[in-house]
MIKETOR-639215 format. One record per residue (C-alpha): x, y, z negated; residue in three letters. Coordinates in steps of 0.25 Angstrom, whole numbers, padded with zeros to 4 digits. Last residue first. Example, Ala and Ser with C-alpha at 12.3 -4.5 7.8 and 13.67 -1.06 7.14 Angstrom:
<nodes>
+-------+-------+-------+------+
|    px |    py |    pz | guti |
+-------+-------+-------+------+
|  0055 | -0004 | -0029 |  SER |
|  0049 | -0018 | -0031 |  ALA |
+-------+-------+-------+------+
</nodes>
This chain:
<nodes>
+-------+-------+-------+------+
|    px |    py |    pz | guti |
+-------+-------+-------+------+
| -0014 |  0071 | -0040 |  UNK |
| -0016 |  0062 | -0026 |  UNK |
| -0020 |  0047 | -0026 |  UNK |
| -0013 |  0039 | -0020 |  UNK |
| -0021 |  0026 | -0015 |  UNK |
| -0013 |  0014 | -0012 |  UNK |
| -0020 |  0003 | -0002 |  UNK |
| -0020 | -0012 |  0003 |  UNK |
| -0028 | -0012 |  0015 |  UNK |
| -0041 | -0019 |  0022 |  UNK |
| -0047 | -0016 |  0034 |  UNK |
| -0058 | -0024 |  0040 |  UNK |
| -0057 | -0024 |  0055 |  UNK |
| -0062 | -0011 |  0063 |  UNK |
| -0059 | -0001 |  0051 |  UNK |
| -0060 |  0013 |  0057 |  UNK |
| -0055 |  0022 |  0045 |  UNK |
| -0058 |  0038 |  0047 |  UNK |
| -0050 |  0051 |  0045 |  UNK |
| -0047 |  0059 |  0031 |  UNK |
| -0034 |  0060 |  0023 |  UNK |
| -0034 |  0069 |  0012 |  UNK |
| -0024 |  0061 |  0005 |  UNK |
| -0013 |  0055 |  0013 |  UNK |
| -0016 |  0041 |  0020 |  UNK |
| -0003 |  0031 |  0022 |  UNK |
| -0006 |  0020 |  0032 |  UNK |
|  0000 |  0007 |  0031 |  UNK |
| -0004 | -0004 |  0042 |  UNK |
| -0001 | -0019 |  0039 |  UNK |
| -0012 | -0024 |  0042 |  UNK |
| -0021 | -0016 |  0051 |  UNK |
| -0022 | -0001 |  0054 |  UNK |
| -0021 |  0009 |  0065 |  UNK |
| -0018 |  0024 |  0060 |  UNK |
| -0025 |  0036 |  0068 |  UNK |
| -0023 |  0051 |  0069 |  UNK |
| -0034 |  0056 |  0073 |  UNK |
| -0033 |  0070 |  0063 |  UNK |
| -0045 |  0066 |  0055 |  UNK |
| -0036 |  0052 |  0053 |  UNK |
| -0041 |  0038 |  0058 |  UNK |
| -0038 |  0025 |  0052 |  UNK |
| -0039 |  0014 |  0061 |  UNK |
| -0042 | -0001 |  0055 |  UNK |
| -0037 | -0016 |  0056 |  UNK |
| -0039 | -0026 |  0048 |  UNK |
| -0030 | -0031 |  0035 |  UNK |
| -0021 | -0027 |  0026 |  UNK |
| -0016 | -0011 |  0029 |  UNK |
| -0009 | -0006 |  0020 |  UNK |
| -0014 |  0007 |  0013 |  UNK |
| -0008 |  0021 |  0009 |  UNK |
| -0017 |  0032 |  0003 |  UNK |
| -0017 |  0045 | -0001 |  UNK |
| -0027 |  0051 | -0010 |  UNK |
| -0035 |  0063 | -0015 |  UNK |
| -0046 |  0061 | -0004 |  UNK |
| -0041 |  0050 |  0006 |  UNK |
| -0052 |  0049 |  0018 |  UNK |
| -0055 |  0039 |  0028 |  UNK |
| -0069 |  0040 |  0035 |  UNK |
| -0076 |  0026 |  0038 |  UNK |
| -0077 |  0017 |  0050 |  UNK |
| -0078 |  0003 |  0052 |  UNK |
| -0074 | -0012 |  0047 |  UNK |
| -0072 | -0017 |  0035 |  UNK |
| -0065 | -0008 |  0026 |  UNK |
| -0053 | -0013 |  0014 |  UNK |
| -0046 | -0009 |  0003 |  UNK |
| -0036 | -0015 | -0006 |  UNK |
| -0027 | -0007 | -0019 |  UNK |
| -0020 |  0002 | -0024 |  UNK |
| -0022 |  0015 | -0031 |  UNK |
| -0012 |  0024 | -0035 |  UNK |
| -0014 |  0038 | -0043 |  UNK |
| -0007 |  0032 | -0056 |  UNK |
| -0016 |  0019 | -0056 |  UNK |
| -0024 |  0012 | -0047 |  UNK |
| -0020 | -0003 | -0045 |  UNK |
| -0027 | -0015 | -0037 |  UNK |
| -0039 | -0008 | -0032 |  UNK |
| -0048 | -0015 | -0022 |  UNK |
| -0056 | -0009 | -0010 |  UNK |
| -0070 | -0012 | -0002 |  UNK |
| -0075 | -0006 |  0012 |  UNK |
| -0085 | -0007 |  0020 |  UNK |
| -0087 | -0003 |  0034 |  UNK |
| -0101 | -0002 |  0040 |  UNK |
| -0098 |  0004 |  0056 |  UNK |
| -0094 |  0018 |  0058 |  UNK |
| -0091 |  0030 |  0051 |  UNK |
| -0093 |  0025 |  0036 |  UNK |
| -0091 |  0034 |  0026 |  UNK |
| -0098 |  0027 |  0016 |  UNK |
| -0090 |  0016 |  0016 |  UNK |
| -0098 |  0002 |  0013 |  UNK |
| -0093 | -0006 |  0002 |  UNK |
| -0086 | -0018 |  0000 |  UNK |
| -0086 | -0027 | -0012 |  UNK |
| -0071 | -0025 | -0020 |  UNK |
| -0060 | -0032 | -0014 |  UNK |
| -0054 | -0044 | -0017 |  UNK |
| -0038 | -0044 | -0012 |  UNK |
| -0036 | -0054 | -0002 |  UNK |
| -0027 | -0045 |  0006 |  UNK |
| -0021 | -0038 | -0005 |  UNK |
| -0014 | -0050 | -0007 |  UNK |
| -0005 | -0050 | -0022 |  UNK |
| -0013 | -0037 | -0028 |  UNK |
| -0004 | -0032 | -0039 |  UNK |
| -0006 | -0020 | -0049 |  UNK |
|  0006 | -0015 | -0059 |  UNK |
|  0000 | -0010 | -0072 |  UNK |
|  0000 |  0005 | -0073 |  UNK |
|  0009 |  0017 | -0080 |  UNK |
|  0006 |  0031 | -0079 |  UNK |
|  0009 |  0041 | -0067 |  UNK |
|  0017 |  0051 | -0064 |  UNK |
|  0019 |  0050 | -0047 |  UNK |
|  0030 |  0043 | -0041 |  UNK |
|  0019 |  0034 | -0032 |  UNK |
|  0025 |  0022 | -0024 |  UNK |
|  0018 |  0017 | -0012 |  UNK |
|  0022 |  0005 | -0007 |  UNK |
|  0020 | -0003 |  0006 |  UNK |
|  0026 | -0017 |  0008 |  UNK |
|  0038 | -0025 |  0013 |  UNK |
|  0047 | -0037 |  0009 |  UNK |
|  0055 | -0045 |  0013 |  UNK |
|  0052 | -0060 |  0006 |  UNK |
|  0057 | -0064 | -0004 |  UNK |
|  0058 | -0049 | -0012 |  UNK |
|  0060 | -0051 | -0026 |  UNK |
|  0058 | -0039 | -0034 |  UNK |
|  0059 | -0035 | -0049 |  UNK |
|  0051 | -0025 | -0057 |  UNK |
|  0052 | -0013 | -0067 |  UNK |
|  0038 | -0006 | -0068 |  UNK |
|  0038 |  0008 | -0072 |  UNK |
|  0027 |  0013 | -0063 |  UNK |
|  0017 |  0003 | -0057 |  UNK |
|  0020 | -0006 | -0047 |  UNK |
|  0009 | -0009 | -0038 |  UNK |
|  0005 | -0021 | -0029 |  UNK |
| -0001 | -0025 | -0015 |  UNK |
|  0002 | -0042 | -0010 |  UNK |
| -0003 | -0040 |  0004 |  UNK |
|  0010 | -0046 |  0010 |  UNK |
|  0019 | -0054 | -0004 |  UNK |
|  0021 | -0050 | -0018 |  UNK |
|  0022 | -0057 | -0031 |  UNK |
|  0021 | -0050 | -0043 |  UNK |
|  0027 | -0055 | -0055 |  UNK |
|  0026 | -0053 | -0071 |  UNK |
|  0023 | -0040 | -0079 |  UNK |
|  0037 | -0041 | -0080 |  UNK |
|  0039 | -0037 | -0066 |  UNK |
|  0045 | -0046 | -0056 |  UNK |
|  0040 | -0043 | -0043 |  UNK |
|  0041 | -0055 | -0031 |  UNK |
|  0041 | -0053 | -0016 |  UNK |
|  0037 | -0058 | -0002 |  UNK |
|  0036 | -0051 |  0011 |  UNK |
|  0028 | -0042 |  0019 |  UNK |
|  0015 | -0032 |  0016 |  UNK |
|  0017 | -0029 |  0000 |  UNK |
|  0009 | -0017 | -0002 |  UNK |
|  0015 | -0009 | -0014 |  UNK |
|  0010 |  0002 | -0026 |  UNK |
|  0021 |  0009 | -0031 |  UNK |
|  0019 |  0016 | -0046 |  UNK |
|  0032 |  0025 | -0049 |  UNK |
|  0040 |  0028 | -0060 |  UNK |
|  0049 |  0017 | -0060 |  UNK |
|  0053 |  0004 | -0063 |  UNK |
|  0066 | -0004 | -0059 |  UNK |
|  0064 | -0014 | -0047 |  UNK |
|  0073 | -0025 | -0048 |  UNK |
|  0078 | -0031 | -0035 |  UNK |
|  0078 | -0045 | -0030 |  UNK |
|  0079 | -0046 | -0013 |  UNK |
|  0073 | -0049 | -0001 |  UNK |
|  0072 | -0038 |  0010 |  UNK |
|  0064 | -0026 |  0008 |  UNK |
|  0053 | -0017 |  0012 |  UNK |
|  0046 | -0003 |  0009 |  UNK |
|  0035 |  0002 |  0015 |  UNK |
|  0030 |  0016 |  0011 |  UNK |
|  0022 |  0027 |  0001 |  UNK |
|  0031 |  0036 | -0009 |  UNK |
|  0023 |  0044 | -0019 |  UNK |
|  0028 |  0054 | -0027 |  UNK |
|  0023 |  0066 | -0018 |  UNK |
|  0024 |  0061 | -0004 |  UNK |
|  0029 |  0050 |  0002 |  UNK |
|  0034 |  0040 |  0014 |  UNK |
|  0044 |  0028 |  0014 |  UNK |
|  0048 |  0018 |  0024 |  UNK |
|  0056 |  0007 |  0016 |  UNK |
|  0067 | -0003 |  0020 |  UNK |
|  0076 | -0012 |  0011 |  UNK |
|  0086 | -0023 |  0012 |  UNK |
|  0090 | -0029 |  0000 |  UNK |
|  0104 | -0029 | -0007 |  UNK |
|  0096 | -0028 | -0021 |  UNK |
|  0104 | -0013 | -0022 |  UNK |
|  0096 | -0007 | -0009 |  UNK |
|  0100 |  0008 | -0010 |  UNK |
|  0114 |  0004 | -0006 |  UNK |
|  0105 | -0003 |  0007 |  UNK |
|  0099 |  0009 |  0012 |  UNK |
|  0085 |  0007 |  0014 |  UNK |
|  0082 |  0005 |  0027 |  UNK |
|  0069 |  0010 |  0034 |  UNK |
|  0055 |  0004 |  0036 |  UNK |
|  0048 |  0003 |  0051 |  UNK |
|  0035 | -0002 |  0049 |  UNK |
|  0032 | -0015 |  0055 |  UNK |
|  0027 | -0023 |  0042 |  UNK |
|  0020 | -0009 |  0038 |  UNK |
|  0012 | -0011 |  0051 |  UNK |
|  0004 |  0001 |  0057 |  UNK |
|  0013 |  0011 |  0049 |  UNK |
|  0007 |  0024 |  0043 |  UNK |
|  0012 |  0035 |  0034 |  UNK |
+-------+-------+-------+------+
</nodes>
C-alpha cells in the first residue's frame, strides 16, 4: 500500500443506504488477518459511533472534528494522531470534511486507555541518536511513543539526513509522511518517494535502505505479528 499524497488519493464511495447520518463517505481499504489499514473520509455530519471489538489507531490529515466520549472531548484537526481503544462508544462532529489514515486491529486483545497527540508535528521527541547502520553520511534518529498496547504501537519518528538500512523484524508498519523528504528503497529496487503526506505500508520481513536527504519525520503504527 503506497500513495504519494493521501490528500490526492483516489477513495471510493460508500454507498449512501450504508451512510444513516446522510453524509458522504469514501474509503480505500486494504488487510490481512484482522487488521484493516486505509484512508477514509467524510463530509459534515453527527453520528454516534457504537463501540467495538477493535482498537484503531488514526492520522488526521484534513479537516476538522470533535469526539465526544465520556472520558471527555478530543479535538481533531491535520497532524492531530489518536487511538480508540476497544469497547469505546463515541460521538462524531465532523466540521470540517474530514480525512485520515486508520489502522484497525480485530485481534483479541485486553482493554487500554485511549492515547491523543493533538500536533504530531510539534511533538517533543526523545534526544537523537546515531544509527548504527549507517550507509552514508551521520543520520540520527529520535522517536516518541503515544500508545503501545495489544500489539500496536504509535507514535513519532524522525531521521536527519543520510543513509541507513531499513528492516521490519516481526512487524508491519504503516506511516505518514509529516515533514522532508526521503526515498525508501526495496532489496528488490522497488522504490517509494516520500514527503508530507506520503503513506506507505511495510510488511514484516521487509529489508532495503532509507536515503533521507531532508529531515524526515512520520507519524507511525507498528503491528506487531503473533
Amino acid at each position: 500500500m503506497y500513495a504519494p499524497q493521501i490528500l490526492t488519493a483516489p477513495i471510493t464511495p460508500i454507498p449512501a443506504d450504508s451512510v444513516p447520518d446522510g453524509s458522504s463517505q469514501s474509503i480505500w481499504e486494504w488487510g490481512y488477518d484482522g487488521v484493516e489499514v486505509g484512508i477514509w473520509e467524510c463530509s459534515p455530519c453527527d453520528t454516534a459511533s457504537p463501540p467495538g471489538d477493535f482498537d484503531e489507531a488514526m492520522v488526521m490529515v484534513a479537516g476538522r472534528a470533535t469526539i465526544d466520549h465520556d472520558d471527555g472531548a478530543f479535538d481533531l484537526a491535520p497532524g492531530t494522531v489518536w487511538v480508540t481503544p476497544r469497547q469505546w462508544p463515541s460521538t462524531w462532529h465532523v466540521h470540517q470534511t474530514i480525512r485520515k489514515m486508520y489502522v484497525i486491529d480485530h485481534r483479541p486483545g485486553g482493554k487500554a486507555p485511549a492515547g491523543y497527540l493533538a500536533n504530531a508535528h510539534h511533538m517533543a521527541l526523545e534526544s537523537p541518536t546515531p544509527r548504527a547502520d549507517a550507509l552514508d553520511g551521520h543520520p540520527m534518529e529520535a522517536s516518541a511513543s503515544l500508545w503501545n498496547h495489544n500489539g500496536i504501537d504509535v507514535g513519532v519518528w524522525e531521521a536527519t539526513p543520510g543513509s541507513f538500512t531499513a528492516k521490519r523484524d516481526g512487524y508491519d508498519e504503516v506511516f505518514v509522511g509529516l515533514s522532508g523528504t526521503a526515498t525508501l528503497t526495496c532489496t528488490d529496487g522497488m522504490r517509494f518517494d516520500l514527503g508530507p503526506g506520503s503513506v506507505l505500508f511495510t510488511p514484516a520481513g521487509f529489508q532495503g535502505r532509507w536515503d533521507v536527504s531532508a529531515t524526515f519525520r512520520k507519524a507511525y503504527v507498528i503491528i506487531r505479528r503473533a
